[in-house]
N, C-alpha and C positions, 0 to 999 in steps of 0.2 A: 264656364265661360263668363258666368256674371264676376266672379273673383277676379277675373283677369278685367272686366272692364272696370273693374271698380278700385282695381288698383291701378290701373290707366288715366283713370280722373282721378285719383291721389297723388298720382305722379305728380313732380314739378314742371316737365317738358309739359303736362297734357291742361294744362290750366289755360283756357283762354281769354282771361287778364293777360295773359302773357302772350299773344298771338301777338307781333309785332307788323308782320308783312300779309299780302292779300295771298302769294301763293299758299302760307303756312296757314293759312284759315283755310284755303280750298283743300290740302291736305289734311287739316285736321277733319274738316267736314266728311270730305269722303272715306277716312275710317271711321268715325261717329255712324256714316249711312252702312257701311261694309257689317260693322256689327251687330247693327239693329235690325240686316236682312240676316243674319246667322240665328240670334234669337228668335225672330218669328218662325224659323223653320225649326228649331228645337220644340219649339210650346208647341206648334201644329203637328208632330211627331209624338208626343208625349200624348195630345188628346187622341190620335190617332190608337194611340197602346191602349189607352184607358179601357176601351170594350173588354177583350180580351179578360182583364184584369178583374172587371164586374162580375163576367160570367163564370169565370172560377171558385170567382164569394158565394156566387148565386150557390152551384155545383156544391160547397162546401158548407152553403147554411142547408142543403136537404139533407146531410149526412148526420146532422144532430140526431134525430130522436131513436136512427139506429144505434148511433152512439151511445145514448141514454141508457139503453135496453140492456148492450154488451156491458156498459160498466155495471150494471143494474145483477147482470146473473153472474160478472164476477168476481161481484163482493158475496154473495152467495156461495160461490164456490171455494172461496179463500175462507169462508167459515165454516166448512162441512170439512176440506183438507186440513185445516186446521186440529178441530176435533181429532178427527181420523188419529194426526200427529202428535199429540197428546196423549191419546190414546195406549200407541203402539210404543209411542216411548215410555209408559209406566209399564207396560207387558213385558217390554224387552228389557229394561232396567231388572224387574224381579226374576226373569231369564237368566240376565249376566250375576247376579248375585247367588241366584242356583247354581251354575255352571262354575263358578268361584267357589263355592261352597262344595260339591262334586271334588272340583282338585284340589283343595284341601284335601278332603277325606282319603281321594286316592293316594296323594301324598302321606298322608298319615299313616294309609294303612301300609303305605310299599316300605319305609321309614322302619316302622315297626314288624313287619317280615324283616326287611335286610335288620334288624338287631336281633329279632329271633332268632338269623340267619347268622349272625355275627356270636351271639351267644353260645349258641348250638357248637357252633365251629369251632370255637375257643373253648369249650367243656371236650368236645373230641378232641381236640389236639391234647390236652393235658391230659384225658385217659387216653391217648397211643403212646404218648411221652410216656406214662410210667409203665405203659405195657410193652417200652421198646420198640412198637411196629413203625419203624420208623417212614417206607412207606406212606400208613396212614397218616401218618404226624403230618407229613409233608402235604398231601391230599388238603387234608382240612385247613393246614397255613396256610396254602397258595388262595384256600377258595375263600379266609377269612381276608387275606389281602388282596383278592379281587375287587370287593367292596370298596364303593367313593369313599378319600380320605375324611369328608365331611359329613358322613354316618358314623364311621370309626372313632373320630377325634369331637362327635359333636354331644352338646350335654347331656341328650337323653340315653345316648350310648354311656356317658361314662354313671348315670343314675341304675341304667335296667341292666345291665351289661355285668356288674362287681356283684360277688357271692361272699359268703362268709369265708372261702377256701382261696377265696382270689379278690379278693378288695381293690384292687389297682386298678385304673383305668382301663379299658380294654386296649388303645394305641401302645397302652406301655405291658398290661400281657401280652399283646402279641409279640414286641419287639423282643421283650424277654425269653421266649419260646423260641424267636428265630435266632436269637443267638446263643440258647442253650442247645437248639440243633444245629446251627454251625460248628458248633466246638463239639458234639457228637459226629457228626458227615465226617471233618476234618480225622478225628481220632479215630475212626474205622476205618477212611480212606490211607490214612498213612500205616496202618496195621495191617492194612490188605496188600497194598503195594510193593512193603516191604518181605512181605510173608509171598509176595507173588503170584495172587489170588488173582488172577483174571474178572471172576465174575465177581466176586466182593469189590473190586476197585470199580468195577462197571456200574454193580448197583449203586453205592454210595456218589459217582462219579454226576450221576446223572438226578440223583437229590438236590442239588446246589441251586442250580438254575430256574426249579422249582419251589424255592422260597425266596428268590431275590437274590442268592448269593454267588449270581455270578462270574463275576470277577477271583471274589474269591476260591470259588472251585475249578478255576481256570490255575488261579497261582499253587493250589494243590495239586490240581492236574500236570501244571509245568514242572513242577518239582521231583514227583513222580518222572516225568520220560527224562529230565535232565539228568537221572543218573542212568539210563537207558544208553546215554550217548558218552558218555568217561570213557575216554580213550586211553588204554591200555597194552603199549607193547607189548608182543612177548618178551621177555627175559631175551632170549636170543638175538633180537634185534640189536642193530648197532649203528651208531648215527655216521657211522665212520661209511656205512653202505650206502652206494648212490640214488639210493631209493625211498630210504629210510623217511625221509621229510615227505617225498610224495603220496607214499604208502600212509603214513600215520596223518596226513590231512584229509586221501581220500577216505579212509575210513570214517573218519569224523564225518566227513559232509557227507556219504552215503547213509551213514545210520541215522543223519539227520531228515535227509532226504526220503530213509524207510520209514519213519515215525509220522513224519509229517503224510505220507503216503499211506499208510495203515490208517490213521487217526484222526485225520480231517474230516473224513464221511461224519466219523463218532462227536467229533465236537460241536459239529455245524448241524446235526441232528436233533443235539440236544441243548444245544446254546446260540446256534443261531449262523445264518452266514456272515461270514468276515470275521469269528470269533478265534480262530484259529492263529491270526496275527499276535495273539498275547501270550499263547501258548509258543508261538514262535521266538516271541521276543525275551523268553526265558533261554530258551535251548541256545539264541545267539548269542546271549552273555554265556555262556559254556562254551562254545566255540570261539568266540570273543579272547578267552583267557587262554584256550588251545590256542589258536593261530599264535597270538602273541609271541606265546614262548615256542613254536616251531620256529617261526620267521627267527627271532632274536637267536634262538639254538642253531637254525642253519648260518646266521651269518657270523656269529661265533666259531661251529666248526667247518666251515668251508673260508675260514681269512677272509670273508670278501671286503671288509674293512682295507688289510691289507693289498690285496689285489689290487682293490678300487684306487689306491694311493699309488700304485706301482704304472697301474696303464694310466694315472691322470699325468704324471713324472712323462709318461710316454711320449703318450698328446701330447705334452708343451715340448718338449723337443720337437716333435716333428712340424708344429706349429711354426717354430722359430727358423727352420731351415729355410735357406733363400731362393729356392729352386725346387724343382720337384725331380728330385733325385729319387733313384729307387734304390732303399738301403736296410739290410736286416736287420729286422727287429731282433734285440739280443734276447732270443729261448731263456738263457740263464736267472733271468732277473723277472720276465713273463710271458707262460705258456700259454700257447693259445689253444690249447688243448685242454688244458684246467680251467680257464675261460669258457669256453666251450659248454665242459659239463655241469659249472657252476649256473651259465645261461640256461643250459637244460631245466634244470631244477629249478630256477626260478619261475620259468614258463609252465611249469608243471605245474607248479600249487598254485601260480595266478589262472590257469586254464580249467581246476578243479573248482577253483572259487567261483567259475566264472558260469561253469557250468551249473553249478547248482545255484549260484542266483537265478539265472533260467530257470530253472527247472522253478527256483521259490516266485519267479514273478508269474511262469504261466498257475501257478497253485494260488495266489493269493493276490494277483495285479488289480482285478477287478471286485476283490473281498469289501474294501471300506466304501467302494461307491455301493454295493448292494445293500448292503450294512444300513448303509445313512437310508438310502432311499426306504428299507423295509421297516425301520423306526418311526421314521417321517409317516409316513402311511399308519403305523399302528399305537400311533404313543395319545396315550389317557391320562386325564387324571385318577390314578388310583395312588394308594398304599406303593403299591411294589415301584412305580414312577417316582417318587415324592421322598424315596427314602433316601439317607444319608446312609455310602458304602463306608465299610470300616477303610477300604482300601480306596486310593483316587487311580489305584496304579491304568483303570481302562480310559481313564481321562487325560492323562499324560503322557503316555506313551504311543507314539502314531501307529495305524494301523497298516495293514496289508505291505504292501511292498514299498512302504517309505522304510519299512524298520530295518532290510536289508541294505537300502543306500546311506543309511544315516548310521550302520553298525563301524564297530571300531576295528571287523573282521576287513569289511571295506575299506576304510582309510589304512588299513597297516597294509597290507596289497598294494596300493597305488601307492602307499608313498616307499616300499620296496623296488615297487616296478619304477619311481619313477629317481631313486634316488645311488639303485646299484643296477637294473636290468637295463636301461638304455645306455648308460654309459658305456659301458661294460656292453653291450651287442656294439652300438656304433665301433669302437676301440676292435673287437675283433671282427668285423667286417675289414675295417680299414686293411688292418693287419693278413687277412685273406687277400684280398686283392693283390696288396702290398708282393704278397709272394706271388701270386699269380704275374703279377708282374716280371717281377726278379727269375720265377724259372719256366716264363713264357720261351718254348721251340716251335719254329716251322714244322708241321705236321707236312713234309716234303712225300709223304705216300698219298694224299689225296688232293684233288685237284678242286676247285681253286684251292690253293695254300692259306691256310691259314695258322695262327699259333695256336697253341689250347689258351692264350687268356681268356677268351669268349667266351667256353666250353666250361672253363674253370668257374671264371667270375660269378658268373650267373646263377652256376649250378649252387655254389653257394651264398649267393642273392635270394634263387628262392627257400632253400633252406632256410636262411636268416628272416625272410617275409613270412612265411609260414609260421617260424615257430613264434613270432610277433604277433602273430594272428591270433595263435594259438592261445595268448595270454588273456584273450576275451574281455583287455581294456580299449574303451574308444579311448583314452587320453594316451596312451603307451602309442598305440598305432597311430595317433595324428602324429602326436612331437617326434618317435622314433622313425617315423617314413620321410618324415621332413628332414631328417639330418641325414639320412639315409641316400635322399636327390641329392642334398649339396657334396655329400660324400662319392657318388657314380661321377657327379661332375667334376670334383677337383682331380679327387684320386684316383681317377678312373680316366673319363676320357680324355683328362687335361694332360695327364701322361704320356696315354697316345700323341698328340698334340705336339709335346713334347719329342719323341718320339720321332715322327716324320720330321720335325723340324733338324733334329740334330744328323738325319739322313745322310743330306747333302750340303751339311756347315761347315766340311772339311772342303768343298769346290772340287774341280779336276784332279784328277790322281795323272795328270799327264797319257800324251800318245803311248802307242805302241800294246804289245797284247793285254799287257799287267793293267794300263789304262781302261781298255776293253771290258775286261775281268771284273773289276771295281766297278767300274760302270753299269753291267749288269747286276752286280749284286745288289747294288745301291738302290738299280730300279727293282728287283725284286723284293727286298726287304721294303721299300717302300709301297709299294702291292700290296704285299702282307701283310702292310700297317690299315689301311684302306679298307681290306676284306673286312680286317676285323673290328673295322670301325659298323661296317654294312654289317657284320653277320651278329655285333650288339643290338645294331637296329629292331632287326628283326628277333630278336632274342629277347629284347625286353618288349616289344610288344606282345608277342607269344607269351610271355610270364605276367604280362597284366590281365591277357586275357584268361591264362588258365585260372588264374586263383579266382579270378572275379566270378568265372564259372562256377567252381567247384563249391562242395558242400562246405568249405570250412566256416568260410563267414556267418552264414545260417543255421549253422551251429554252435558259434561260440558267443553271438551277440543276438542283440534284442532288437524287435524290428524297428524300431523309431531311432536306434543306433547303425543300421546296415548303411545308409543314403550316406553318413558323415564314411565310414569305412572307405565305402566306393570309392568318394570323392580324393580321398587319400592316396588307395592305392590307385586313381586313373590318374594323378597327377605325374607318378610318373612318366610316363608317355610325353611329357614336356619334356624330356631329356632327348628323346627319339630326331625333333627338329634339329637339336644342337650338336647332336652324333651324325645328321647329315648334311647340316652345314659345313660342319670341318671335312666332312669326306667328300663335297663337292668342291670347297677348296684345293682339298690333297690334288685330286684328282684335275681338274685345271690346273695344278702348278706341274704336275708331271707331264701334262699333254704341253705344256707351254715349253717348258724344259726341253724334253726330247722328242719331242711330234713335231711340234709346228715349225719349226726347224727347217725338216727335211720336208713336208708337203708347199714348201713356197714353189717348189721346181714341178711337183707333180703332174698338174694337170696341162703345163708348157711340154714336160718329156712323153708323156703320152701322146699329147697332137702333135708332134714332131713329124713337118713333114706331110701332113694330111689336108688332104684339098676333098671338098664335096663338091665342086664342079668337076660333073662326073657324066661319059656317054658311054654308051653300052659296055664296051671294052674295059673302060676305067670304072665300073660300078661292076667288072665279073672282076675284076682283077680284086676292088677294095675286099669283095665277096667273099673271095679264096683265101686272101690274106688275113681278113680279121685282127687288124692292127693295134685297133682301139682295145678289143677285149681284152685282148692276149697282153699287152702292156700295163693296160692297167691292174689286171688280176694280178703280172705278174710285180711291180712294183708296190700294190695294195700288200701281198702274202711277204714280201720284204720288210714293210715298215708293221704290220700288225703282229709277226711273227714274235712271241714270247708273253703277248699281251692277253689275248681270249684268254688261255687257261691256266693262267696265273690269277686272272681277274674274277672275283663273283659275276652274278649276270646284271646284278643290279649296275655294278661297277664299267663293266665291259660296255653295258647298253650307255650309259654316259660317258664315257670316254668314245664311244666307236659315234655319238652324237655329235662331240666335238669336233673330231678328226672330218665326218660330214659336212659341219657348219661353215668347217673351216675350205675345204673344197670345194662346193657346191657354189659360192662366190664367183671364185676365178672362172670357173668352167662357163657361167653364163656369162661374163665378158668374152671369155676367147669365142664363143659363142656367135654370138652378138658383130663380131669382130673379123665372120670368116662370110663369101658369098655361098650359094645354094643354086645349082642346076636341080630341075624335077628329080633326077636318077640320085644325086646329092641329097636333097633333103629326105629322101625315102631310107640313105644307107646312115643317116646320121639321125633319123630315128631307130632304126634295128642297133646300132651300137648303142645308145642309151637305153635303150629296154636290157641289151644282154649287159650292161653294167648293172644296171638298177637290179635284174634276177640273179648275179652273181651275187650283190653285194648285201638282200633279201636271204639270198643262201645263207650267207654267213652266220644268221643271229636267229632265234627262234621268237622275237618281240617284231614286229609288225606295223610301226610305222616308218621304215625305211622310205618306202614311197611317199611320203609325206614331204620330204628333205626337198623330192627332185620334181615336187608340182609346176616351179618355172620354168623349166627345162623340158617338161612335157606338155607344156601348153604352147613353149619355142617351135617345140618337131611337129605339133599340129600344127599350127600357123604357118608354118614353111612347108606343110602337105596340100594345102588348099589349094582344087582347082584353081588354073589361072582366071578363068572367066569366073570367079566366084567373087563377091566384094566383100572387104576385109571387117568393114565398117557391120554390114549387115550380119558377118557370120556372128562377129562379137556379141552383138546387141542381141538378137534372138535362136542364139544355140544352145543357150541353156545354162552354159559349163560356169561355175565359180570361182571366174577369173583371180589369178592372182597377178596376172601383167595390167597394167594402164592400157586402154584403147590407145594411147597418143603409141606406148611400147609396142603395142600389138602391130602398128602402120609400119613401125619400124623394122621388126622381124620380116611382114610380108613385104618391104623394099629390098630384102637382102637375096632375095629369088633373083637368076637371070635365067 
């Protein structure tokens, strides 16, 4: 506050030299008194605190000499802690230099065990070496190169360690020892194996792993079973036999199959899991160089070079035609019969390959992840860790079930399958239908009629899918099932298509009976064409579903390959919509053609003549007469006569829908259109009940009554009490009207 007055009288405005008028004096005076009453009440405040403020000095001058006291005992006690501190720390110092001195010594003395240990082992290993026990040799390697490489290779080893008999540093006697015993292992293992010693290959087999050598007694081990698996016709065999290729691969992949099944326990026993992948990776370069020359041998002596060049010649013909004619394939120039068994064969060795990959992934899918993981867990710094293999062959070669997808047994397969087996299936598919086609007849003994293309096509469709299956490639089955859809669509139901269309492209054959004659044929062959549009329908969903069923897939493929399969063969079933499209067109253009024609007059010739204003007399007479029934049954069995069973039921039930839709219109106008006495509307609901159970009769499908819900909700309305209101029965009876309430007022005004 004094700041603020004091720069109030520094101001220029607050100088009163400068107070010119008497008002501006009495303002300046009365802030001049305004502030001097704010200052007296601050000072009289301030002395008013001041107690308070004494008697907490007071409070705080009696706390000294306690104070004095507490500083007094603890500077006392910071000299006695002190000491103590001092103390403890020269005790514990000569403690840590003890305790330092200790491990040293322990060190020194463990140091010098492992070189006595290191010594000892290396004087034993060279008297087993010269005494042959190889055995022992091996014992005492392994337990010298158990030892930290930094006791083996450090200077007190290479000082206490060298004898006059062995002066060499001990890292470098041992490595010389282990590879005077590799080249010993090696030379009795191959002596044993060839001589066919069981247990000499067993015992030697199982030394390698036991000095570090691995790898290498895996490559001795492979070399050994790869001549296990040399494939050997008999003499008698002859490639010219249709089995010949199938035979001489399944052999192959079975003895490999055997080997691998005998000798996996043995290898992963003694070298470890996942170790059988290198062992493997030997035998598939031996099958490697088999498949090779089968594959190249089969398409050498089966021409499919030639073939291949003869049906592509085909294709582009058939390509280039401008229409879809159906026209023999000339047999002379290519059989589809020789096609046929050359696809056999191919599916046969791709289905044996494929098999025994199976068979090598459930044997070795999860070998390299076990592998890694039990390394990871147990890897040291030792000797046997640290050493440089003569061979890198287990560091660049992948393990487990990469070596079967990355093998060149694999690519020469797929690029067989994908370069002569799909072309060559798609091309005789074609050519199957093709004649299916060409020597499609009305099976005129069974009812509905159909052709055998149906029966044909299909049957070898799923032939053709199955032994596609069988080939136990996912890439064959995506690309061949895909060419396979556009193939049912073009050449298949585009035909039919076809087919129906060229029916009735010739028009009227004229009146008279030969007119007649034509006429039914026309509609019959067109029927015909219909069924057997409906009976592919169900023909290829039945054949999606059987295979998807069956054991094939689950047997020829791998499980993270089954879902793409599926997917392939469920795609089919996209054909199924496009085979009932056309057959719901067929089908309306025939009901438009020659149905709807003749029912414009229908439902006028039936009421011909019929009144429901009806008294007792006139409702026994309608009674007896049964007019309506009787006419319409009998002009309905006129116009459907030729159609039920000729027709599938699929067929019939949509065509007998049509001919309803088309009906059931007029009938509720003339309806609509006639009056109603009580005894009337009672006889002109009994006449649509005995239509509606006549016309129920007819079909074994079950929504007939569905067609005639307006027409039965008419005979109600026109039954209702006269004292009963129209309005109220509507709103609260229940029924799921399909007339308008405005319609309903109108039915019940047609009552007199």
């Amino acid at each position: 506050m004094t700041t603020a007055m004091d720069e109030s009288v520094r101001s220029p405005g607050s100088d009163p030299r400068r107070l010119a008028t008497l008002s501006n004096i009495l303002s300046r005076l009365s802030t001049i008194q305004s502030d001097e009453s704010e200052l007296s009440t601050a000072l009289t405040e301030l002395l008013s605190a001041q107690e308070p403020v004494l008697a907490s000095l007071n409070g705080l001058k009696s706390l000294t000499p306690q104070l004095d006291v507490l500083a007094k005992e603890t500077r006392m006690l910071d000299e006695s802690v002190s000491f103590t501190a001092r103390t403890a720390e020269d005790v514990g110092g000569r403690v840590q230099r003890l305790d330092e001195e200790m491990r040293r010594v322990r060190d020194a003395s463990e140091r010098v065990s492992r070189i006595i240990e290191l010594k000892s082992s290396l004087a034993a290993l060279h008297t087993s070496i010269e005494q042959q026990d190889w055995e022992a040799a091996a014992r005492h390697c392994a337990k010298a190169m158990a030892l930290p490489l930094d006791v083996i290779s450090g200077p007190f080893a290479e000082t206490a360690v060298p004898t006059p008999e062995s002066h060499l540093p001990p890292a470098q006697t041992l490595q010389a020892a282990r590879e005077r015993l590799l080249v010993v292992f090696r030379r009795e293992f191959e002596r044993a194996s060839r001589a066919r010693d069981a247990t000499a290959t067993s015992r030697f087999f199982k030394l390698f792993p036991t000095i570090g050598w691995e790898a290498e007694g895996l490559q001795a081990y492979a070399s050994f079973v790869v001549e296990l698996v040399k494939v050997r016709p008999p003499a008698s065999a002859k490639t010219s036999s249709p089995l010949y290729y199938i035979a001489a691969i399944t052999a192959l992949f079975e003895s490999i199959a055997l080997i691998v099944d005998q000798h996996q326990p043995v290898v992963e026993k003694y070298y470890g899991v996942g170790k059988m992948g290198l062992v493997v990776g030997r035998l598939l370069d031996e099958a490697d160089r088999v498949v090779n020359d089968l594959v190249d041998g089969w398409v050498e002596e089966r021409s499919v070079e030639r073939k291949l060049s003869d049906v592509s010649a085909s294709a582009i013909a058939a390509t280039n035609k401008s229409s879809y004619v159906v026209e023999p394939i000339d047999q002379d120039v290519v059989d589809p019969r020789e096609i046929d068994k050359v696809l056999s064969e191919a599916a046969g060795m791709s289905g044996r390959w494929g098999l025994f990959r199976k068979f090598m992934h459930d044997r070795l899918g999860a070998g390299a992840i076990l592998e890694r993981s039990h390394s990871e867990e147990n890897a040291e710094h030792t000797y046997d860790n640290a050493r440089t293999s003569h061979s890198e062959y287990q560091e660049v070669t992948p393990t487990g079930f990469q070596i079967i997808e990355h093998s060149r047994s694999h690519s020469k397969m797929e690029q067989m399958l994908e370069t002569y087996y799909t072309p060559l299936e798609v091309w005789y598919t074609r050519s199957v239908i093709e004649k299916a086609h060409r020597l499609a007849t009305p099976d005129l003994s069974q009812f509905p009629i159909t052709t055998t293309t149906p029966d044909d096509a299909f049957y070898i469709l799923k032939s053709v899918l199955t032994r596609i299956l069988s080939t136990a490639s996912r890439l064959t089955v995506e690309h061949t099932f895909e060419r396979l859809r556009e193939l049912m669509d073009k050449d298949y139901a585009r035909v039919i298509r076809q087919k129906l269309d060229n029916v009735y492209k010739g028009g009227s054959s004229g009146a008279g009976s030969r007119g007649e004659k034509t006429e039914r044929e026309n509609r019959q062959s067109f029927i015909i064409l219909l069924n057997d549009l409906d009976i592919s329908s169900s023909h290829m969903e039945r054949l999606v579903k059987d295979l998807s069923q069956s054991n094939l897939i689950q047997q020829h493929f791998l499980d993270f390959e089954i879902e793409s399969v599926l997917k392939s063969l469920y795609a089919f079933t996209s054909l199924v919509p496009k085979f009932r499209s056309t057959l719901r067109a067929g089908v309306e253009q025939l009901f438009n053609q020659l149905l709807r024609p003749k029912l414009r007059m229908f439902i006028p010739d039936v009421f011909k003549d019929i009144s429901y204003v009806l008294d007792e007399d006139g409702y026994a007479a309608a009674e007896l007469q049964d007019l309506v029934r009787k006419r319409f049954i009998k002009a309905w069995e006129s116009l459907i006569e030729g159609y039920k069973d000729t027709f599938t039921e699929s067929n019939f039930r949509l065509f007998f829908g049509l001919a309803l839709d088309v009906l059931v219109r007029p009938w509720e106008k003339l309806v609509v259109g006639l009056k109603y006495s009580e005894l009337g509307a009672i006889r002109f609901d009994h006449d649509l009940r005995a239509v509606v159970a006549y016309l129920s009769s007819q079909t074994v499908f079950g929504d007939i009554r569905d067609k005639f819900v307006r027409l039965q909700q008419i005979a109600t309305l026109l039954n209702l009490d006269s004292e009963e209101d129209v309005d109220e029965f509507y709103n609260g009876s229940g029924i799921a009207w399909q007339l308008s309430q405005q319609e309903a007022r109108a039915v019940a005004n047609l009552r007199v």
